[in-house]
C-alpha positions, 0 to 999 in steps of 0.5 A, a space after each residue: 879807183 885807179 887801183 881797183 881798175 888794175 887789180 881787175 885787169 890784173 885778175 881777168 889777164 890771170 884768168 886768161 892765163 889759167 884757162 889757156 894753159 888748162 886748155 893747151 894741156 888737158 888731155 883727151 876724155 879718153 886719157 883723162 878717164 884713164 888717169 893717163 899723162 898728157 903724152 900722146 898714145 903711142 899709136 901702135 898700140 891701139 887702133 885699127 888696120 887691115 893687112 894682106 898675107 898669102 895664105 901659106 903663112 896663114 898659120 904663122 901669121 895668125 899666132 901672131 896676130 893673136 900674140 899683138 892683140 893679146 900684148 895691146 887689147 886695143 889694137 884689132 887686125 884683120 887680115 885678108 889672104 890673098 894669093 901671093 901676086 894678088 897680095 902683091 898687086 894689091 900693096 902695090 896700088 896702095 890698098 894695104 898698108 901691111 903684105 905678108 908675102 914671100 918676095 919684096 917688091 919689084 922696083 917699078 912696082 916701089 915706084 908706082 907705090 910711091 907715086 900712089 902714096 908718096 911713101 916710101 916702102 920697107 921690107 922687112 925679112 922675118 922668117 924662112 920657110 921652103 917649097 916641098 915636094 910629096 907624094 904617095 908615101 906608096 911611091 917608089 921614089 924618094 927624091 927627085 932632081 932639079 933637070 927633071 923637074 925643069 923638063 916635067 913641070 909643065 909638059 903634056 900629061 903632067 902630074 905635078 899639082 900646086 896648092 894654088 896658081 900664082 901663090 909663094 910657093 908657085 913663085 918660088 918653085 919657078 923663079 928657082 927653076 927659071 921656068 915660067 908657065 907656057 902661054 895657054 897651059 893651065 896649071 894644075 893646082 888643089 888648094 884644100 890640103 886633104 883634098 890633094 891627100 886624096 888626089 895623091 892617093 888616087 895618082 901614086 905617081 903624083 907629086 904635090 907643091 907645098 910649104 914645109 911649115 904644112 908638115 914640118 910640126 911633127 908634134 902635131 897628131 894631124 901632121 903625123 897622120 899626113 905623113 902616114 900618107 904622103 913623104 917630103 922627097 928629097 931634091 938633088 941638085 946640080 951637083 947631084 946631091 939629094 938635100 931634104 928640106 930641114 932647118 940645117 939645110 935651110 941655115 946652110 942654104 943648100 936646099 933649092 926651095 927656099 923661100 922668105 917670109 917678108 913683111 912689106 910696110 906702106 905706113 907713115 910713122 910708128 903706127 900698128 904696122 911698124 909695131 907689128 913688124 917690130 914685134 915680128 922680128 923681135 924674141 916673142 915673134 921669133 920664138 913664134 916662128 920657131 914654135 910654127 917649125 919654120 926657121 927664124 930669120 932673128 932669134 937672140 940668146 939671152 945670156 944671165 951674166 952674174 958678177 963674181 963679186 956680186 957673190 
C-alpha cells in the first residue's frame, strides 16, 4: 500500500514538474503560430511609433521610412513634421520618443526631458545638408556676402523670404549670422516651393532661403525645371571668398550654411527608434542620403579582399 501511496505522489510531483516547465517556456500564440523560438522578438522590429521631423528633410526621411518598413512589414511609423522649434519643443516635454531636426538639444531643454521621463537623451548626427540662397535666375547677381546679409536680412523693405519662420533653415541662417529677429518684425516667409518660384519671378531682386536637398537632385526633370527659374548664389565670406554650396565645400567645411541633420532618441532600450537610428547611420540609410543628393555623415567602403592562395 505504502508503495502504491508513493508512486502516486511520485506521478502527481512529475506532473507538476512537466506543467511548470510547459508554462515557463511556451511561447507566445503569436510566436507559436509562427514556428518561432522561445526568444523574445527583438523589438525593433515590430510595433508602432510616432516621430517628429522638420519638414525640410521630409523628402529624406520619407525614403527611409519607406526603406525600415520594407526591411521589418511589422513595424508602422508615422511621422508629424512640424517646424524645427516646434519639433524641438515638442521632444523636449516628452511627447515623442523620436525628432529629425537639425540641432541637439540645449542643456536646460535635456534636463527638463530628463526630469519628464527620467531618460537620458542621445543624439545622433546622420547627414549634412545646407541653407541656400536663390533668386531670379534674371537677377544680375550671382553671389552675395555674409556683411551684407547681416545688414539686409531684417531691415525695412527687405526681400528675403524664408520657406517658413522658425524652421532649420531659419535657424541656421541666424545662429550662423549671429543675428536674431527684432522684436515686433515680422519675418517674411512662403512654405510652398512654387509659390516662392512665383514670388521670385515677381520680385527679380528677391532672394529665397532654403535647403539645397530641394534643388541638389539635378537628375531630377522637376528640379531642372526650377533651376530654369531660379540660381543658387554663391556666398562670400569673410575672407571674401564666394563658396557655392556643393559636396566638397560642404566636406571641407568652407560653406557658411551648413546645417546637420540630427536624429534625437528619447526611447528605453532597443526599440524602433534605436533600430531606426541605427539603420539611419548605417551603409543602406547612408546610401539613401547620398541618393537625396545631401552629404552622408558615414558612408563605408566596402572592400572584397581575395587571398592569393585562395587562387
Amino acid at each position: 500500500m505504502k508503495k502504491i501511496h508513493y508512486l502516486f505522489l511520485f506521478l502527481v510531483s512529475f506532473s507538476l514538474l512537466t506543467q511548470c516547465k510547459k508554462d515557463k517556456y511556451s511561447l507566445p500564440e503569436e510566436h507559436a503560430k509562427e514556428g518561432k523560438s522561445g526568444l523574445e522578438k527583438a523589438r525593433h522590429t515590430y510595433g508602432e511609433i510616432t516621430f517628429v521631423a522638420d519638414p525640410t528633410y521630409k523628402n529624406l526621411v520619407e525614403a527611409w521610412v519607406a526603406t525600415y518598413t520594407n526591411d521589418y512589414p511589422k513595424v508602422k511609423i508615422k511621422v508629424d513634421y512640424l517646424i524645427e522649434d516646434l519639433a524641438i519643443k515638442k521632444f523636449s516635454e516628452g511627447e515623442y520618443p523620436i525628432a529629425i531636426v537639425g540641432k541637439e538639444l540645449s542643456q536646460q531643454q535635456q534636463n527638463y526631458l530628463y526630469q519628464k521621463t527620467t531618460i537620458k537623451y542621445v543624439p545622433s548626427a546622420v547627414a549634412m545638408d545646407a541653407t541656400v540662397l536663390i533668386t531670379n535666375i534674371q537677377n544680375p547677381i550671382d553671389s552675395i556676402s555674409t556683411k551684407q546679409m547681416k545688414k539686409e536680412l531684417y531691415a525695412d523693405g527687405t526681400q528675403y523670404v524664408f520657406d517658413r519662420a522658425n524652421s532649420s533653415n531659419f535657424n541656421t541662417i541666424n545662429d550662423k549670422l549671429g543675428v536674431r529677429v527684432p522684436k515686433n518684425k515680422k519675418v517674411n516667409s512662403i512654405e510652398d516651393f512654387d509659390q516662392m518660384l512665383t514670388f521670385l519671378e515677381k520680385s527679380p531682386k528677391a532672394i529665397g532661403i532654403i535647403g539645397l536637398n530641394v534643388l541638389s537632385d539635378l537628375d531630377n526633370k522637376k528640379v531642372q525645371e526650377y533651376l530654369k527659374r531660379v540660381k543658387i548664389l554663391a556666398i562670400v565670406n569673410d575672407q571674401n571668398k564666394a563658396v557655392r554650396p556643393d559636396l566638397e565645400n560642404l566636406r571641407n567645411g568652407s560653406y557658411p550654411f551648413i546645417r546637420f541633420v540630427y536624429i534625437l532618441k528619447n526611447e528605453i532600450g532597443f526599440g524602433i527608434g534605436s533600430g531606426f537610428t541605427r539603420f539611419a547611420g548605417s551603409q543602406q540609410g547612408q546610401l539613401i542620403v547620398k541618393k537625396e543628393e545631401m552629404q552622408p555623415y558615414f558612408l563605408y567602403k566596402r572592400e572584397v579582399r581575395i587571398q592569393s592562395n585562395a587562387l
